[in-house]
C-alpha positions as CSV (number, residue, x, y, z in Angstrom):
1,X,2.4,-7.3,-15.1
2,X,4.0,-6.5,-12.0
3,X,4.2,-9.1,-9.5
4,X,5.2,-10.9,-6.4
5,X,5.3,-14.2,-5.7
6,X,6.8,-17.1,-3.4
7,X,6.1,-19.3,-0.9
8,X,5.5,-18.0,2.9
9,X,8.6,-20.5,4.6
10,X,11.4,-18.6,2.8
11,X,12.5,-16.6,6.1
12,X,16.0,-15.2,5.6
13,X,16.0,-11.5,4.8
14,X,17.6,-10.3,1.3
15,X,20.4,-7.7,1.1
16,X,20.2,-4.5,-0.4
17,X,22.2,-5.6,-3.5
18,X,19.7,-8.5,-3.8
19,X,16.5,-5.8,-3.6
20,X,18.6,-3.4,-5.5
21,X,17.4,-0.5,-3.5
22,X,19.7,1.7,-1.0
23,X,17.8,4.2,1.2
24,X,15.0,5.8,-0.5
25,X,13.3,8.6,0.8
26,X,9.5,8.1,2.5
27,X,7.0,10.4,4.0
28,X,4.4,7.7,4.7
29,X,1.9,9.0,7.5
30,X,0.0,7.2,10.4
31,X,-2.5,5.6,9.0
32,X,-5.0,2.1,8.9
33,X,-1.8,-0.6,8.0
34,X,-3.5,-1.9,4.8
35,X,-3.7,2.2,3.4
36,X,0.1,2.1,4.0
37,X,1.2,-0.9,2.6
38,X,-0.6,0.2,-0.5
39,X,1.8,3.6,-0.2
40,X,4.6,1.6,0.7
41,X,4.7,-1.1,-2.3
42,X,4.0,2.1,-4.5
43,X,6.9,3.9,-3.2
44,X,8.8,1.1,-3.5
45,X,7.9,-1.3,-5.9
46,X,8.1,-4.2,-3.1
47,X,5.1,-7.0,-3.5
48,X,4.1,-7.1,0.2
49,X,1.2,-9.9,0.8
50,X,-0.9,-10.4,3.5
51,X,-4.6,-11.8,4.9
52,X,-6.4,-8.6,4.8
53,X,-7.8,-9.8,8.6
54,X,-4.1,-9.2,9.5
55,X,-4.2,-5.5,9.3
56,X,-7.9,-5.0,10.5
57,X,-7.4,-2.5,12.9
58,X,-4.2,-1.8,13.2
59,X,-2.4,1.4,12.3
60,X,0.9,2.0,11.0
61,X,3.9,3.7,12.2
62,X,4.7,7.3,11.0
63,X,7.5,6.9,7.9
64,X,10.0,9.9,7.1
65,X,12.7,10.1,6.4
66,X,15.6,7.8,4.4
67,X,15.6,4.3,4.9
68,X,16.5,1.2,2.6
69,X,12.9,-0.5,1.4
70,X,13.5,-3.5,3.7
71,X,13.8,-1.5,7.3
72,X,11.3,1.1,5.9
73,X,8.8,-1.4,6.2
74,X,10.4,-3.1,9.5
75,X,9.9,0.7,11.2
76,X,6.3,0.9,9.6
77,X,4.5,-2.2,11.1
78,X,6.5,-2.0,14.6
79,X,4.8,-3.0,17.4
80,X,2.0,-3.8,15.3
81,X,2.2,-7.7,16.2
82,X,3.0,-8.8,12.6
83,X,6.8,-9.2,11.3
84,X,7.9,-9.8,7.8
85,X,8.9,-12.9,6.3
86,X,10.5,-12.6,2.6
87,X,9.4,-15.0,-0.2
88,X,11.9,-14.0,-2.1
89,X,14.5,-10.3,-3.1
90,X,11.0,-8.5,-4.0
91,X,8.5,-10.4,-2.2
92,X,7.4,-9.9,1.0
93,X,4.2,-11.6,3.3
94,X,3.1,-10.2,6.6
95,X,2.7,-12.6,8.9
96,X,1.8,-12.9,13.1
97,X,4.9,-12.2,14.7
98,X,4.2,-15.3,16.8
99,X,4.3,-17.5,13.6
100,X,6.8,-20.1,13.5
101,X,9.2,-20.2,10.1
102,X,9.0,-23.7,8.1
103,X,11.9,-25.2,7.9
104,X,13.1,-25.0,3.8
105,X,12.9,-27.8,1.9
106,X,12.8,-27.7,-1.7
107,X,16.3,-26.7,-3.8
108,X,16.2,-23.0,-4.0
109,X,17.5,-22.8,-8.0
110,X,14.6,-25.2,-9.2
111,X,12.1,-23.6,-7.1
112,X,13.1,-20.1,-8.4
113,X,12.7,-21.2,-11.6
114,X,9.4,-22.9,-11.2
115,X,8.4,-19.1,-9.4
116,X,9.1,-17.9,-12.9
117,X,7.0,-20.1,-14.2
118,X,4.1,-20.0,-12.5
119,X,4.5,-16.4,-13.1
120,X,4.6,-16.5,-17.0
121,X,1.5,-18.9,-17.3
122,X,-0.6,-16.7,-14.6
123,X,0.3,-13.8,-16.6
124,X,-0.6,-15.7,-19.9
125,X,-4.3,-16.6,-18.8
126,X,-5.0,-13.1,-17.5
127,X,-3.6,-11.6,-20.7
128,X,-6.1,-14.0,-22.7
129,X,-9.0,-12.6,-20.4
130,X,-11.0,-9.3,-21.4
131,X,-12.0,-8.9,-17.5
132,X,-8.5,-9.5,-16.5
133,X,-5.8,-7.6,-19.6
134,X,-6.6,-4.2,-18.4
135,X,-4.7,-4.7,-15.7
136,X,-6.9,-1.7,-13.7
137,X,-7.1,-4.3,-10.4
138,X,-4.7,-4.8,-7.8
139,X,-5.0,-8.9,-7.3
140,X,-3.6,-10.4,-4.5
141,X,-3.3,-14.6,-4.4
142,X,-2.7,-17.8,-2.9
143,X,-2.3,-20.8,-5.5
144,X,-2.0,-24.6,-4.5
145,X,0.1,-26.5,-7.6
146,X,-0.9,-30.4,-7.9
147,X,1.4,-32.5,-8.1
148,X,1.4,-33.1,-11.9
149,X,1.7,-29.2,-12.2
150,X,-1.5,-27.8,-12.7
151,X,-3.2,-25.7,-10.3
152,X,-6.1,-26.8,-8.4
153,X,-6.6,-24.1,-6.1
154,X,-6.6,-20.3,-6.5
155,X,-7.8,-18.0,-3.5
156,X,-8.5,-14.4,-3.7
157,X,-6.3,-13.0,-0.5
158,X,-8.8,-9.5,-0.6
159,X,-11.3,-8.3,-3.0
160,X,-10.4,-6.6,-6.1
161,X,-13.7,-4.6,-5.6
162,X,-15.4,-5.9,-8.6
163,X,-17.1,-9.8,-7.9
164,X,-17.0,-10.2,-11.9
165,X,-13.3,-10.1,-12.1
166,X,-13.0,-12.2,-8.4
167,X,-14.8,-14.6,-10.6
168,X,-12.8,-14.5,-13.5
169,X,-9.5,-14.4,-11.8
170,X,-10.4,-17.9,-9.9
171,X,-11.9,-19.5,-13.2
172,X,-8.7,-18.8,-15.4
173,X,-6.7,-19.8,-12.8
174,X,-8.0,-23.0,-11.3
175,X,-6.8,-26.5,-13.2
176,X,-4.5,-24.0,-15.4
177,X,-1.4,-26.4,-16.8
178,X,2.0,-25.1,-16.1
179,X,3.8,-27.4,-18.3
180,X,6.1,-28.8,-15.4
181,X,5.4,-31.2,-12.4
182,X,5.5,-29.4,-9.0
183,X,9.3,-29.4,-7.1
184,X,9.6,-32.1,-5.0
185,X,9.4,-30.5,-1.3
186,X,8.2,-27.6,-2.2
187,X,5.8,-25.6,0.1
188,X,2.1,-24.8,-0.5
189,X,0.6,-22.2,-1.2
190,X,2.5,-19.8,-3.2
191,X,1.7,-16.0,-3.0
192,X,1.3,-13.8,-5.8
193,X,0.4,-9.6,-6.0
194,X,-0.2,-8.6,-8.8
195,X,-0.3,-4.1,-9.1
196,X,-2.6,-3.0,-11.4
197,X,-1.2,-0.1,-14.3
198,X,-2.1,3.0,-12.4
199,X,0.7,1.9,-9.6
200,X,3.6,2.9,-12.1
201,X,4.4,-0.9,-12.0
202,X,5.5,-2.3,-15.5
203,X,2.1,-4.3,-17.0
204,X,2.8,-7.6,-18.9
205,X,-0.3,-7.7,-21.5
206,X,-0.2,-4.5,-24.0
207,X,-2.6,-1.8,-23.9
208,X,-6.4,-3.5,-24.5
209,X,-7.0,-1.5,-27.8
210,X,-3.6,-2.6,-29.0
211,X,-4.2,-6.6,-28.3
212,X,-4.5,-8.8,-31.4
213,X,-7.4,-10.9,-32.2
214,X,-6.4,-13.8,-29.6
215,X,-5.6,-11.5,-26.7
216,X,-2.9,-13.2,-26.0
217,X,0.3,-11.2,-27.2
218,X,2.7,-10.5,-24.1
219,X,4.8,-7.8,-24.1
């Protein structure tokens, strides 16, 4: 299950070696923003999140040529209004450009780790769901943790263009236990994209005529 996730006040830009991409070649055309952000994170692998109001209207620079993945996507929403701010080496959210950046608070190495584990246990309840273990629906998500470590919120960022799995996605989600107490100072909400199989993305939960009787086998 390929994913991105963090929280939208982590504003200091990765290096290459962190993204481990050097310049990769794009031919991305001018097109509506949201269209080319779904080329761009295909091209690239790169979660890149966003309100899908954010790109209403708006149209995206031309791409060619060879660029590293993180000024690729600089060059494609210039002078769009939005700017990138990076949840963490493979995450990305789009945000106003006029946005201010939180100030960090929570200590990066226990909030990396609690990242992976939000991951692992969103992954877990979609792989137990028959709606959700195909993995044919590009999800996009903001989660609010309680304090106790369970999540009370989960909001659909966009459509996945099917209201039976919007549903589902919410109800495995929402008071799911993550096993661990929330970081203290850590921001709200985290951000999650989640590619479906057809975007060449590596898919957590096996292949639905291969899953055991629990549905709950992760690869």
């Amino acid at each position: 299950m390929a994913t991105g996730i963090g929280q939208t006040w982590v504003a200091q830009r990765p290096s290459p070696a962190e993204t481990g991409a050097g310049a990769l070649a794009f031919d991305i055309p001018a097109q509506p923003l949201d269209q080319a952000l779904e080329a761009y994170a295909t091209a690239t692998g790169q979660s890149v999140l966003y309100d899908s109001h954010l790109t209403e209207g708006r149209v995206s620079r031309p791409l060619r040529g060879h660029f590293t993945s993180l000024d690729a996507l600089d060059a494609m929403i210039d002078g769009s209004g939005l700017k990138v701010r990076y949840t963490s080496a493979k995450a990305l959210v789009l945000v106003r450009a006029d946005s201010p950046a939180p100030a960090v608070q929570a200590d990066a190495r226990a909030l990396q780790r609690y990242r992976g584990l939000l991951q692992a246990r969103v992954a877990e309840a979609f792989c137990a769901n028959p709606r959700l273990s195909a993995g044919d629906r590009r999800i996009a998500l903001r989660l609010w943790v309680g304090a106790q470590g369970s999540i009370e919120r989960a909001d659909l960022l966009d459509t996945t263009g099917d209201v039976d799995v919007d549903v589902a996605v919410v109800a495995s989600l929402r008071g799911l236990p993550l096993g661990q107490p929330l970081p203290a100072g850590a921001a709200q909400p985290f951000t999650m994209l989640i590619m479906p199989r057809s975007s060449g993305q590596a898919w957590r939960c096996p292949q639905p005529a291969a899953r055991g009787a629990t549905g709950r086998n992760l690869s």
